[in-house]
C-alpha positions as CSV (number, residue, x, y, z in Angstrom):
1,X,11.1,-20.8,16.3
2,X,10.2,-17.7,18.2
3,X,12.9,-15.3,15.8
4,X,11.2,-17.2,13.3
5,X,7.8,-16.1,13.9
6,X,8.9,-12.3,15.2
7,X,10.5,-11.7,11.9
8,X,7.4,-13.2,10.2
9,X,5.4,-10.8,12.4
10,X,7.1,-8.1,11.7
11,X,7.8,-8.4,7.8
12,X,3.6,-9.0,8.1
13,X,3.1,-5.3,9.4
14,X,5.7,-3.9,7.4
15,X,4.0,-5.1,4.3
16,X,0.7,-4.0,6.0
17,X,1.8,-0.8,6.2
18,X,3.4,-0.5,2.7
19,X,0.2,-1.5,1.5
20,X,-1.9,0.7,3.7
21,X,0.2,3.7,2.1
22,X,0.4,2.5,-1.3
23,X,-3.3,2.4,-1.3
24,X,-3.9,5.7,0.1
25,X,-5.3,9.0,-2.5
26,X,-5.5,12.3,-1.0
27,X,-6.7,15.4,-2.5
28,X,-4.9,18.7,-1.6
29,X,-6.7,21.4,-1.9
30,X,-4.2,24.0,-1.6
31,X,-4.1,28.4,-1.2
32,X,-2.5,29.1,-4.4
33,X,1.5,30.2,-5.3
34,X,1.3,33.8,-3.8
35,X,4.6,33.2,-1.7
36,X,7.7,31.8,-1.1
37,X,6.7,30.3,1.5
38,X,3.3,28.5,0.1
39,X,5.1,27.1,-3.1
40,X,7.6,25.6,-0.2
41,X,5.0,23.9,1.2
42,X,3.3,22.1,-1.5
43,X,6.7,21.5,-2.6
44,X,7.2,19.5,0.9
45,X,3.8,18.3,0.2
46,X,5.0,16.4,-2.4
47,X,8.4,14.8,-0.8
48,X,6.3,13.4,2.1
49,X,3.7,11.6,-0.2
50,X,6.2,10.4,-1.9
51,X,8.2,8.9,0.3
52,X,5.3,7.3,2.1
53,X,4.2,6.1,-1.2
54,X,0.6,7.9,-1.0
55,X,-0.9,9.7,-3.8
56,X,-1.6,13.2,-3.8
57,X,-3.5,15.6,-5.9
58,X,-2.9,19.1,-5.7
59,X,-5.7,21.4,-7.0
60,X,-4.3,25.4,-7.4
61,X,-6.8,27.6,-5.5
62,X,-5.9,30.4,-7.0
63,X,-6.5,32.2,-3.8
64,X,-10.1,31.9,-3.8
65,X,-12.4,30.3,-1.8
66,X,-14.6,29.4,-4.3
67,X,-12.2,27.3,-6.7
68,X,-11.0,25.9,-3.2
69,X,-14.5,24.0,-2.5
70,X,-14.9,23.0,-6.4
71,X,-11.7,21.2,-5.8
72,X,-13.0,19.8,-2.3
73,X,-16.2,18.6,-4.2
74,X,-14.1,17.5,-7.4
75,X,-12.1,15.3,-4.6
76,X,-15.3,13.4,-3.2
77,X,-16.7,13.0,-6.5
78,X,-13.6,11.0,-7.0
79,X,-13.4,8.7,-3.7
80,X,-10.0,10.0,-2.4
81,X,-8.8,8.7,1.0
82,X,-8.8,12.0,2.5
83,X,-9.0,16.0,1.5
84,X,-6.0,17.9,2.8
85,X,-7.1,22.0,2.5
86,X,-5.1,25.3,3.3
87,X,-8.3,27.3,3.6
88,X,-8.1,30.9,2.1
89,X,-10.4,32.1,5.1
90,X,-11.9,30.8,8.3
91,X,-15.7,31.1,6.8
92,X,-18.2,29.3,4.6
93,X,-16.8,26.1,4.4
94,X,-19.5,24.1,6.2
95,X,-22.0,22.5,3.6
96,X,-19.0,21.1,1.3
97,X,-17.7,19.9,4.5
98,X,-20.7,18.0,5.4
99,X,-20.5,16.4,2.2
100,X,-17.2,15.0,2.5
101,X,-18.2,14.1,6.0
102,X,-21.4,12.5,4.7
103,X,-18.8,10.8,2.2
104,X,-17.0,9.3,5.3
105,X,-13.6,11.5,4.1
106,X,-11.8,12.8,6.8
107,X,-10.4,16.4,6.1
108,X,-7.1,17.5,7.6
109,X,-6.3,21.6,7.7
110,X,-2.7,22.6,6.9
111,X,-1.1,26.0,8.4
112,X,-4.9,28.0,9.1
113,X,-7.8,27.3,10.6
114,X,-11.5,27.4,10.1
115,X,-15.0,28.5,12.0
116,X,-17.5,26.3,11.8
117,X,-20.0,25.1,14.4
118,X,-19.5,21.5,14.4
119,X,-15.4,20.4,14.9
120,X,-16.3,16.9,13.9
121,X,-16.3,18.2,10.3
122,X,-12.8,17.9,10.0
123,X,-10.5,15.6,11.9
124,X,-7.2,17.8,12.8
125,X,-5.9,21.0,11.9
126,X,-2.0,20.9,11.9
127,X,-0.5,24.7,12.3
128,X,1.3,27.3,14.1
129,X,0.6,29.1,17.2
130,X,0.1,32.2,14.8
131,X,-0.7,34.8,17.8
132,X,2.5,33.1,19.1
133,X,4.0,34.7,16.2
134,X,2.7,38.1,15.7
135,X,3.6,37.9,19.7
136,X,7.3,37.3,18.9
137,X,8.0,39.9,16.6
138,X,6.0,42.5,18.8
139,X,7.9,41.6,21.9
140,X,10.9,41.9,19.5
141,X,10.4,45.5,18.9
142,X,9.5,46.7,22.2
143,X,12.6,45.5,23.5
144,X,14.6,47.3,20.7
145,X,12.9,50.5,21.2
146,X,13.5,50.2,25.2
147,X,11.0,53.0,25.5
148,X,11.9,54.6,22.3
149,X,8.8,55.9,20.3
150,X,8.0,53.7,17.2
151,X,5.2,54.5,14.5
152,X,4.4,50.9,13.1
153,X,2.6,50.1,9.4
154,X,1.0,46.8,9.3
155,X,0.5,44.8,5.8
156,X,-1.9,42.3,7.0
157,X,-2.8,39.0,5.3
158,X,-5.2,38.4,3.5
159,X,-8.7,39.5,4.7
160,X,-10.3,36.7,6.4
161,X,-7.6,34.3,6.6
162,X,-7.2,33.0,10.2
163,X,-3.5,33.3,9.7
164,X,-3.9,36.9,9.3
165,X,-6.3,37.4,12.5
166,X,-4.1,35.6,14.7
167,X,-0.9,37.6,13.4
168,X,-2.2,40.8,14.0
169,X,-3.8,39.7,17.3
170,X,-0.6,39.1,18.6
171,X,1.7,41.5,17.6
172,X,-1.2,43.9,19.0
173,X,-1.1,42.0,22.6
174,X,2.7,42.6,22.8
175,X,2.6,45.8,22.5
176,X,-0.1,46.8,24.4
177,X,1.2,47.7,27.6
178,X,3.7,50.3,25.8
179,X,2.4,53.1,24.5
180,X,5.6,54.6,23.2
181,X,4.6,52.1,20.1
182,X,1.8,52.1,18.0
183,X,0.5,51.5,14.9
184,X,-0.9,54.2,12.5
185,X,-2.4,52.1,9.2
186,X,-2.7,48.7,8.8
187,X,-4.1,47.2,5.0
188,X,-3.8,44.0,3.5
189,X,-1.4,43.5,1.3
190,X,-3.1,39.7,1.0
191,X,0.5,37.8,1.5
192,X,1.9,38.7,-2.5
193,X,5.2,40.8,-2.5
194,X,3.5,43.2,-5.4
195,X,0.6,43.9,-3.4
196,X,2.8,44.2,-0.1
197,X,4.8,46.9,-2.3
198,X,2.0,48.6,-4.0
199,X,1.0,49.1,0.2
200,X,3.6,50.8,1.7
201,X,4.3,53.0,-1.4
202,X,1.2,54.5,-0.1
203,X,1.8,54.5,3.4
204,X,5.0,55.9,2.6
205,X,3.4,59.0,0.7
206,X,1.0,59.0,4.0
207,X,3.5,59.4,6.3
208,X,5.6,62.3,5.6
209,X,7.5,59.7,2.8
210,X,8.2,57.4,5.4
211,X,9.8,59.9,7.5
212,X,7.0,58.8,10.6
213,X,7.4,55.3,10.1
214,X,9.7,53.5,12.5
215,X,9.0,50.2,11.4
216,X,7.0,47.8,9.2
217,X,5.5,44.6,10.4
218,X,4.5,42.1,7.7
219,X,2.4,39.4,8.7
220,X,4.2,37.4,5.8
221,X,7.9,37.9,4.0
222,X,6.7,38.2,0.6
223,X,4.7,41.7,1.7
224,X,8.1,42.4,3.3
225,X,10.5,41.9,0.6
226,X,7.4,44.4,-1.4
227,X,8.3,47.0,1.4
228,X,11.9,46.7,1.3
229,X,11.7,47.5,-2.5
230,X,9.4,50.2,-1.9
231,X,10.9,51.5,1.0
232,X,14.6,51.8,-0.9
233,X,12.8,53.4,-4.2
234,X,11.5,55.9,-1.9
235,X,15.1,56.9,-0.9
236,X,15.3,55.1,2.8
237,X,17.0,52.5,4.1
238,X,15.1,49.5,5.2
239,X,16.4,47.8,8.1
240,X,17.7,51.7,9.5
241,X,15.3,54.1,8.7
242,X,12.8,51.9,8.9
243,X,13.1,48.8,10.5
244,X,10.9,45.1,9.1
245,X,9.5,42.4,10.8
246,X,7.8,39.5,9.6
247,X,6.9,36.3,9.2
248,X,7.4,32.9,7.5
249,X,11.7,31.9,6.7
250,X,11.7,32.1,3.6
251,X,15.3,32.4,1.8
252,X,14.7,36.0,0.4
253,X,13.9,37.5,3.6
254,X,17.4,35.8,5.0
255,X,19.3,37.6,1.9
256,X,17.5,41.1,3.5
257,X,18.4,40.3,6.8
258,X,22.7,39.5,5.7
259,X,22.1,42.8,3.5
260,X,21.4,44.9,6.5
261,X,17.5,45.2,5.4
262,X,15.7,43.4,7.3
263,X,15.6,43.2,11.4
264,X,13.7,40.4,12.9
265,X,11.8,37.2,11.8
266,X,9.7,34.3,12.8
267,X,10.4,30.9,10.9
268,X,7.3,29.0,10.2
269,X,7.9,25.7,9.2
270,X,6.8,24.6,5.6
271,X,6.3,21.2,6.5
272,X,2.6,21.0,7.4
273,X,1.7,18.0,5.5
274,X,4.4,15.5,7.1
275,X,2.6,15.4,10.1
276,X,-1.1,15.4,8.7
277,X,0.4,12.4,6.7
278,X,0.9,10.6,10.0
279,X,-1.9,11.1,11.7
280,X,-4.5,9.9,8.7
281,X,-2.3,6.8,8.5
282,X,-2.8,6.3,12.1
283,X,-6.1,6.6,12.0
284,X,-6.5,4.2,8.5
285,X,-4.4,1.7,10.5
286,X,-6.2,1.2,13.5
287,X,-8.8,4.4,14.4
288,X,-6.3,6.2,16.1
289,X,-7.8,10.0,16.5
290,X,-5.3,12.9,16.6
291,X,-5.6,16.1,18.7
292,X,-8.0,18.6,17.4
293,X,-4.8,20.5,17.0
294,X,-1.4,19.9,16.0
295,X,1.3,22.9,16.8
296,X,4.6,22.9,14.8
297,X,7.1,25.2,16.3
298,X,7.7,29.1,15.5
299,X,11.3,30.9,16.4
300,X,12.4,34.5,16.5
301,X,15.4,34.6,14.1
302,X,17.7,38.1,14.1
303,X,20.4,39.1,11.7
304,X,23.3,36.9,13.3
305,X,22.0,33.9,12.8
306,X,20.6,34.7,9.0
307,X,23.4,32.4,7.1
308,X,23.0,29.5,8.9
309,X,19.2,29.8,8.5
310,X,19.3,30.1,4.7
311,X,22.1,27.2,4.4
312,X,19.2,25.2,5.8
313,X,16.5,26.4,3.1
314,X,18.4,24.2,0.7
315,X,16.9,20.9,2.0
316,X,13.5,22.1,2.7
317,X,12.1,22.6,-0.8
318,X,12.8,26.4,-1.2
């Protein structure tokens, strides 16, 4: 009898919770395609809604802020069950947050955060420690130089994006105790491998054609790959005459590192969604409120272990 009425009770909350997901429509409001790395992530978007039977609607940003909050709105107009965003930049997203809020839809950040004065506006941001980062590629190169000058060029992300902020923060704090390093320009590139090439061409020309740049630190691999190219059409060798560090995994920069042009990286994990996906099905289940933040894990990856790293890009939606 008791078996009985166990199995019963569990079958009961298995079918609760099949019906919890199958019920649940979330709107995705995500950056745009401008990497590797952000067309990996919506991809993995998609595989975790899918296999919790949820439905999601992606809306292209187009990487601007403004198509990002017609989408938000476009997503309460419609009732969803919650509004997933990959904000463009930390700013100016409070009265179309206070509408959702108003709308009782809780909004989940993926992979950056936001400013606004009130944190209730959104329920959980799920990301990186991004000066973590920055922090690991920096303490990367002062170790390699051991005292050695280096001139550094930065390709930030783009302007305003927390992501970007954080990135450079950190790789800053690392070296700032040795002043053998530094860095001499440091533009956007805002995260695309063209603009990240069209970048360091002109640092390049600024800098003796390359000949005083050490190394290049890309807050993204897409900008990286862009200085590789630029970099090798300017007669160098990237990865010797001047060394790259970046950020993200992606497969390409992998291929750079086994090709003996690119030095250092730090994996960012595209799956951002899975764990929002939890946490708003805790909390439709039984109130269950997440922590404000939710860290996924960042690792310094070198040369050596570049194979095995891009042998595992094949299951994560690269």
């Amino acid at each position: 009898m008791w078996k009985r009425l166990l199995l019963v009770s569990a079958l009961s909350a298995a079918m609760s919770s099949a019906a919890l997901a199958d019920s649940l429509t979330v709107g995705f409001s995500q950056v745009g395609s401008e990497s590797g790395w952000r067309a990996a992530e919506t991809s993995v978007a998609k595989s975790e809604a899918q296999k919790r039977g949820i439905t999601l609607k992606i809306a292209d940003g187009q990487q601007k802020q403004e198509n990002q909050i017609k989408a938000v709105r476009s997503f309460i107009a419609q009732g969803v069950d919650a509004i997933f965003i990959a904000p463009i930049v930390q700013t100016g997203w409070e009265p179309v947050l206070e509408e959702a809020k108003d709308a009782k839809i809780p909004v989940f950040l993926l992979d950056r955060a936001i400013t606004v004065k009130d944190d209730s506006l959104y329920m959980t941001v799920v990301t990186a420690d991004n000066v973590l980062e920055g922090k690991l590629i920096g303490d990367w190169l002062v170790k390699e130089m051991d005292g050695k000058p280096c001139n550094v060029v930065e390709l930030q992300g783009t302007v305003g994006a927390s992501v970007a902020i954080d990135r450079k923060k950190g790789f800053a704090e690392a070296i700032a105790k040795t002043p053998n390093i530094k860095i001499i320009r440091s533009q956007s590139g805002d995260f695309t491998r063209s603009k990240g090439k069209e970048v360091m061409e002109s640092f390049i020309k600024a800098e003796n054609n390359g000949k005083n740049i050490c190394m290049v630190y890309a807050h993204n691999d897409d900008m990286a790959i862009g200085a590789i190219q630029a970099i090798k059409e300017a007669g160098l060798k990237p990865g010797k005459d001047i060394l790259t560090g970046s950020i993200d995994g992606v497969p390409d920069i992998y291929k750079a590192m086994l090709a003996g042009e690119a030095n250092a990286n730090v994996e960012l994990t595209p799956n951002m969604a899975g764990p929002a996906f939890d946490a708003l099905e805790k909390f439709k289940k039984d109130g269950t409120l997440p922590p404000k933040i939710v860290r996924t894990e960042s690792k310094l990856f070198l040369p050596d272990s570049a194979q095995a790293e891009l042998d595992k890009k094949k299951d994560m939606g690269y």
